[in-house]
C-alpha positions in Angstrom: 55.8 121.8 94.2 56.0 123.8 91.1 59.6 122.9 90.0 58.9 120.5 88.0 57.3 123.0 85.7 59.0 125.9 86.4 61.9 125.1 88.4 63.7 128.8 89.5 65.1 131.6 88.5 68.8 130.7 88.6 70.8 134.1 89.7 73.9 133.0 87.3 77.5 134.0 88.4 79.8 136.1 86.5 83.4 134.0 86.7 85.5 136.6 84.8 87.8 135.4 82.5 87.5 132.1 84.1 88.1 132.9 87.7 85.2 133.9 90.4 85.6 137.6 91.1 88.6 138.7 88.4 87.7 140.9 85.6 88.1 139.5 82.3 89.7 140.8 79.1 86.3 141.6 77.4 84.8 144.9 77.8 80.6 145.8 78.6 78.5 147.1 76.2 74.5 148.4 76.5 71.8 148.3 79.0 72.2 146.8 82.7 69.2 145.8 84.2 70.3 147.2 87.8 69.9 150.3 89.6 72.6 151.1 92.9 72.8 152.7 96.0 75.0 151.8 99.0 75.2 152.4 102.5 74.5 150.8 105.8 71.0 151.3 105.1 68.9 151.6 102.1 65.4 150.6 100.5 64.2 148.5 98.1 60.5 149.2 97.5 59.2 149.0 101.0 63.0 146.5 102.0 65.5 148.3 103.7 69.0 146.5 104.9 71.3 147.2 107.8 74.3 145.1 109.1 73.7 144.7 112.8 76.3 142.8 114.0 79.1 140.3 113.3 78.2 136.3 113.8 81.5 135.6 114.3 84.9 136.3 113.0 88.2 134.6 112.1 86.8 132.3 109.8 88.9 130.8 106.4 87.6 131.3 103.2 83.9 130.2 104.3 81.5 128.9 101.8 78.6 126.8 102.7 76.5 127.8 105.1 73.7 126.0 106.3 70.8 125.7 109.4 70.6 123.1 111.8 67.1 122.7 113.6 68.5 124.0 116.9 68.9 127.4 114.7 73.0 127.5 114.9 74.7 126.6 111.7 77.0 124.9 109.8 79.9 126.4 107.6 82.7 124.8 105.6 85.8 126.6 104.9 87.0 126.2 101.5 90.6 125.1 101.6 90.9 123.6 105.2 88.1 121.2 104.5 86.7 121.9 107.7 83.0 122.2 109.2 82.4 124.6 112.0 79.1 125.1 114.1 78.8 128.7 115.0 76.6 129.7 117.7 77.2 131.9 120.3 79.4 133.7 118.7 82.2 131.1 118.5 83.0 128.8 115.7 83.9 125.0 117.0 85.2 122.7 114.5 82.6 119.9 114.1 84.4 117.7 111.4 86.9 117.2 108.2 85.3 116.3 104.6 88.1 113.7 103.6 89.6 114.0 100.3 89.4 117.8 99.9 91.8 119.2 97.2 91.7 123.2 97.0 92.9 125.6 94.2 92.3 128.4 93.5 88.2 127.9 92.9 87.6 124.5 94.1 87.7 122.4 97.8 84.9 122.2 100.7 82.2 124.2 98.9 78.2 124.2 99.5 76.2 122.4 102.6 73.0 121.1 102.9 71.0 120.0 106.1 68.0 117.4 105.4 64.8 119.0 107.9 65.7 116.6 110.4 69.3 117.6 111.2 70.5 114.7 110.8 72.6 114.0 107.5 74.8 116.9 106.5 75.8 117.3 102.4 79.1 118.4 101.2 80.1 119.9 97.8 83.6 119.0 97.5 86.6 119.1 95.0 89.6 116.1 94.6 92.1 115.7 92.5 90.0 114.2 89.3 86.7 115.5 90.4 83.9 117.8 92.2 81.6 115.6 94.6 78.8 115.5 96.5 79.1 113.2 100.0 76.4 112.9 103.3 78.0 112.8 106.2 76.4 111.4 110.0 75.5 114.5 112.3 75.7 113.0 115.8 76.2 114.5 118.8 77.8 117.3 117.5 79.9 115.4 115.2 80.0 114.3 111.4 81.0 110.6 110.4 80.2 108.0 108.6 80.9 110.0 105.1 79.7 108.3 101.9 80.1 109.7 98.6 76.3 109.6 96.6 77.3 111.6 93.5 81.2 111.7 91.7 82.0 112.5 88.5 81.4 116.2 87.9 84.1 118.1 86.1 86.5 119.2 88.1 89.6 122.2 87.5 91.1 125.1 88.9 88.2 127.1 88.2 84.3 126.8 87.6 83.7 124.1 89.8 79.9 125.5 90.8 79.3 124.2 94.2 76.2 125.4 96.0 73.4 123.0 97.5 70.0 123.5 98.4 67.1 121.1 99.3 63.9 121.7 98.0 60.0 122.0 99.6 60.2 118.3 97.2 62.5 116.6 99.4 65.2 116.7 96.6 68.6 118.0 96.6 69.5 120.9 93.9 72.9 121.4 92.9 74.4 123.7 91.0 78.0 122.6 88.9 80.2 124.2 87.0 82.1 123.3 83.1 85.2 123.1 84.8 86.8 125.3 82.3 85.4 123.2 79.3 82.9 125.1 77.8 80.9 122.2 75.2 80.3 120.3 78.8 77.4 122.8 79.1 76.0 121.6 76.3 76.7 117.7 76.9 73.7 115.8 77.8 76.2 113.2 78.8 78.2 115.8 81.4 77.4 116.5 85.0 79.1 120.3 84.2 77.7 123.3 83.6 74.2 121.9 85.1 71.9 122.3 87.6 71.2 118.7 88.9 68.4 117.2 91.1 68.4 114.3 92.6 67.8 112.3 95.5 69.3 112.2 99.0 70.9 109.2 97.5 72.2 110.5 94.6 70.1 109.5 92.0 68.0 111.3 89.2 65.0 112.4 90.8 61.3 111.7 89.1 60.8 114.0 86.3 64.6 114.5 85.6 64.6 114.8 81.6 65.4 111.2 80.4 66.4 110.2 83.6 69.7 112.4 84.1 70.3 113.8 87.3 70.0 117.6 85.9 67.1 119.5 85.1 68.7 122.6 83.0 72.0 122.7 81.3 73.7 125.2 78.9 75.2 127.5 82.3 78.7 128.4 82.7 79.5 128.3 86.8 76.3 128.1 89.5 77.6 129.1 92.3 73.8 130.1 94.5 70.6 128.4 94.8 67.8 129.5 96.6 64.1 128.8 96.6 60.2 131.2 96.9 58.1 128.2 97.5 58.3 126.4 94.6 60.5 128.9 92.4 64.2 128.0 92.4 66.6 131.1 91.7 70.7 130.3 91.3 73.5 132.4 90.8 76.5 132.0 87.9 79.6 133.5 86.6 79.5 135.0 83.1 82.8 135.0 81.3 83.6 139.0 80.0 80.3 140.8 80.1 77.1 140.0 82.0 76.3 138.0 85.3 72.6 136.8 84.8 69.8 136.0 87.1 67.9 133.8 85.4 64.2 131.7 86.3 64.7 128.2 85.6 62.5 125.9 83.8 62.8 122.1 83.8 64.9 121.0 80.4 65.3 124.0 79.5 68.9 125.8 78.3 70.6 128.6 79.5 72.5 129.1 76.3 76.2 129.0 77.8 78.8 128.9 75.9 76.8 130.1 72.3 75.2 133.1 74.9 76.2 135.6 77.5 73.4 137.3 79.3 70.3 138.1 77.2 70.9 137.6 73.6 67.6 136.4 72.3 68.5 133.0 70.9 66.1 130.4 69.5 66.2 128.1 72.1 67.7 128.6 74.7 66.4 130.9 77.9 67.4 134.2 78.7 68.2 135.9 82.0 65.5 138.0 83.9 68.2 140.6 85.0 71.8 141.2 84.3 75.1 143.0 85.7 78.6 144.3 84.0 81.0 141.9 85.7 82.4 144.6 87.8 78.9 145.2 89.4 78.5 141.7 90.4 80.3 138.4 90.4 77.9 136.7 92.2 78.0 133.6 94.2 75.2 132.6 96.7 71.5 133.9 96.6 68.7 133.4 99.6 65.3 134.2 99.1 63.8 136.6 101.4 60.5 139.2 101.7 59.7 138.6 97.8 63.9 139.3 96.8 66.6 137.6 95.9 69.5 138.8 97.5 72.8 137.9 95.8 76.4 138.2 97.2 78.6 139.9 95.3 82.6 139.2 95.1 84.5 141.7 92.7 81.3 143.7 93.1 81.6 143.7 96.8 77.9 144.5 97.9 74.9 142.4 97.9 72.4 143.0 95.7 68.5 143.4 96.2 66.4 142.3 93.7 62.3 142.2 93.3 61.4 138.8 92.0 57.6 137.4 92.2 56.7 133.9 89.6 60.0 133.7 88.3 60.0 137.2 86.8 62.1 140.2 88.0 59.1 143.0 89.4 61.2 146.2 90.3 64.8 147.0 89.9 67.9 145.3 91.4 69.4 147.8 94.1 72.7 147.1 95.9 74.1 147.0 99.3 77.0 148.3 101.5 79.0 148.9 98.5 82.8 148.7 99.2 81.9 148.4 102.7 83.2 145.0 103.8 84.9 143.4 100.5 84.3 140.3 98.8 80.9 138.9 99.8 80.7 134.9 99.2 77.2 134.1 100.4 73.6 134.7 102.0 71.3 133.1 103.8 68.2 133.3 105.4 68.5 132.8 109.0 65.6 131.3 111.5 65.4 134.7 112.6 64.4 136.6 109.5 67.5 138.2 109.2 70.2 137.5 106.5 73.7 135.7 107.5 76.4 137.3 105.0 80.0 136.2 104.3 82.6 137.7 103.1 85.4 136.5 101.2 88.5 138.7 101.9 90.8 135.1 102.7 90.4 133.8 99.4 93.8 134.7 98.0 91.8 137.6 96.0 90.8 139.7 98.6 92.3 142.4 100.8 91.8 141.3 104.4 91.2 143.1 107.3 91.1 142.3 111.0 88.5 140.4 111.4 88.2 138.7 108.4 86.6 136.4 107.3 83.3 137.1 109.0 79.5 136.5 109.0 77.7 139.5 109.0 74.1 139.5 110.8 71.9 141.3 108.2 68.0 142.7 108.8 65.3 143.4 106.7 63.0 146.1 107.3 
């Protein structure tokens, strides 16, 4: 595993003026590192995309989503707290997360599976704070909930949210500074972090001075997603730029002192970058040497050519407009991509239908 000296690029999430997916008061100036296209179909390099079906529909405000061994999956619905096990092309509820408190950013967020199938992880919000809880998987049931990490700032806003395991057995998360920016910068703070730790909850070996996060200095991680031992994540940037970024362990990302690639001693920048229109990323999957990166406000997915941490081509979007607010992407058993959109959020314009899982190939 390579993460320990070169942990990921982190795709980092533009929030907008403090809230996922609204454009902020700041306007953009120079370069983007993106080129777009749109469509039903289109080509990165030798990567072309097409939407081939729906999973399923009627969903609220999905988030996490996340694979059992059986190949159906898992996905929590932000503000009902719920789990739901789609396969088949139905959705049946499978559990609550207790003590789920939505807004407007936070409640039932990411999911994890461990390889076996059987503990589920839940990214959560309360009333004083984000957590992170494993729950039973039993006969088609969760129970048994425990909470294994509290404490992480906690608002309306820029609560983070996204887990991934790693090849390492560990469990990244990505958090957010719950609207208090110098908690990036706070060794002391579980905000504005990407954390690893243990499917107990504690700092995993080779954690700088034995914290349970690995990179600080970032504003709202919102996607996580691994090429062998590379870790790439997804955050908000405040007025101008959404960043994708390759992570290093103990190294900072420079939020709040930077905002995409600004070239300051100490601190990392981005590989790649987006106007906050173009992007407003949340969840990233890893896929055919890409990252491909859900959009909200953008509303398209982006493609992007990534190989040893370091963008290789330029980033290219997807179905542009085509199906609103996209939430997240992941890499299904199949090879194809499973896509949400985010039209139920409050800050989206739903259609029939919505939400959805979209059924996404690569080709």
């Amino acid at each position: 595993m390579r993460v320990v000296a070169a942990v990921a690029a982190v795709v980092l999430v533009a929030g907008c003026s403090g809230a996922d997916g609204e454009p902020g008061a700041g306007g953009s100036t120079g370069p983007t590192a993106t080129a777009t296209g749109s469509g039903a179909a289109g080509a990165v390099g030798q990567v072309g995309l097409r939407v081939e079906s729906t999973v399923v529909s009627g969903l609220e405000v999905p988030w996490g989503v996340a694979f059992l061994p059986d190949e159906s999956a898992l996905v929590s619905e932000r503000d009902s707290g719920k789990v739901r096990r789609v396969v088949g092309g139905t959705a049946a509820e499978v559990g609550t997360v207790e003590g789920v408190d939505p807004s407007s950013e936070g409640g039932l967020l990411g999911l994890a599976v461990d390889g076996k199938g059987e503990w589920v992880y839940a990214y959560y919000s309360t009333a004083s704070d984000n957590r992170i809880a494993k729950l039973r998987y039993a006969g088609g049931k969760l129970a048994e909930q425990r909470v294994i990490v509290e404490g992480i700032p906690q608002a309306a806003v820029h609560n983070g949210g996204r887990l991934r395991f790693g090849a390492d057995g560990f469990l990244y998360v990505g958090t957010g500074d719950g609207g208090d920016r110098p908690l990036s910068q706070d060794d002391g703070s579980l905000g504005g972090k990407v954390l690893r730790v243990t499917t107990e909850g504690k700092a995993a070996p080779g954690n700088p001075g034995g914290r349970l996060w690995i990179s600080k200095g970032h504003r709202n991680v919102q996607g996580l997603a691994f090429d062998e031992g590379q870790l790439y994540a997804a955050e908000f940037g405040q007025n101008t730029w959404d960043e994708l970024n390759a992570i290093t362990v103990g190294a900072n990302y420079g939020w709040p002192a930077a905002e995409g690639a600004e070239g300051l001693e100490g601190m990392t920048d981005p590989i790649a970058q987006w106007r906050t229109s173009e992007a407003s990323p949340s969840g990233v999957a890893f896929a055919r040497g890409h990252i491909f990166m859900a959009s909200l406000r953008g509303e398209r997915l982006w493609a992007v050519p990534v190989a040893g941490g370091k963008r290789v081509g330029e980033p290219r979007a997807f179905f542009t407009g085509e199906y609103g607010r996209l939430r997240t992407v992941e890499a299904a058993p199949d090879g194809s991509l499973w896509v949400t959109t985010s039209n139920t959020d409050g800050r989206g314009d739903a259609k029939d239908g919505d939400d959805r899982i979209l059924r996404v190939t690569i080709s």
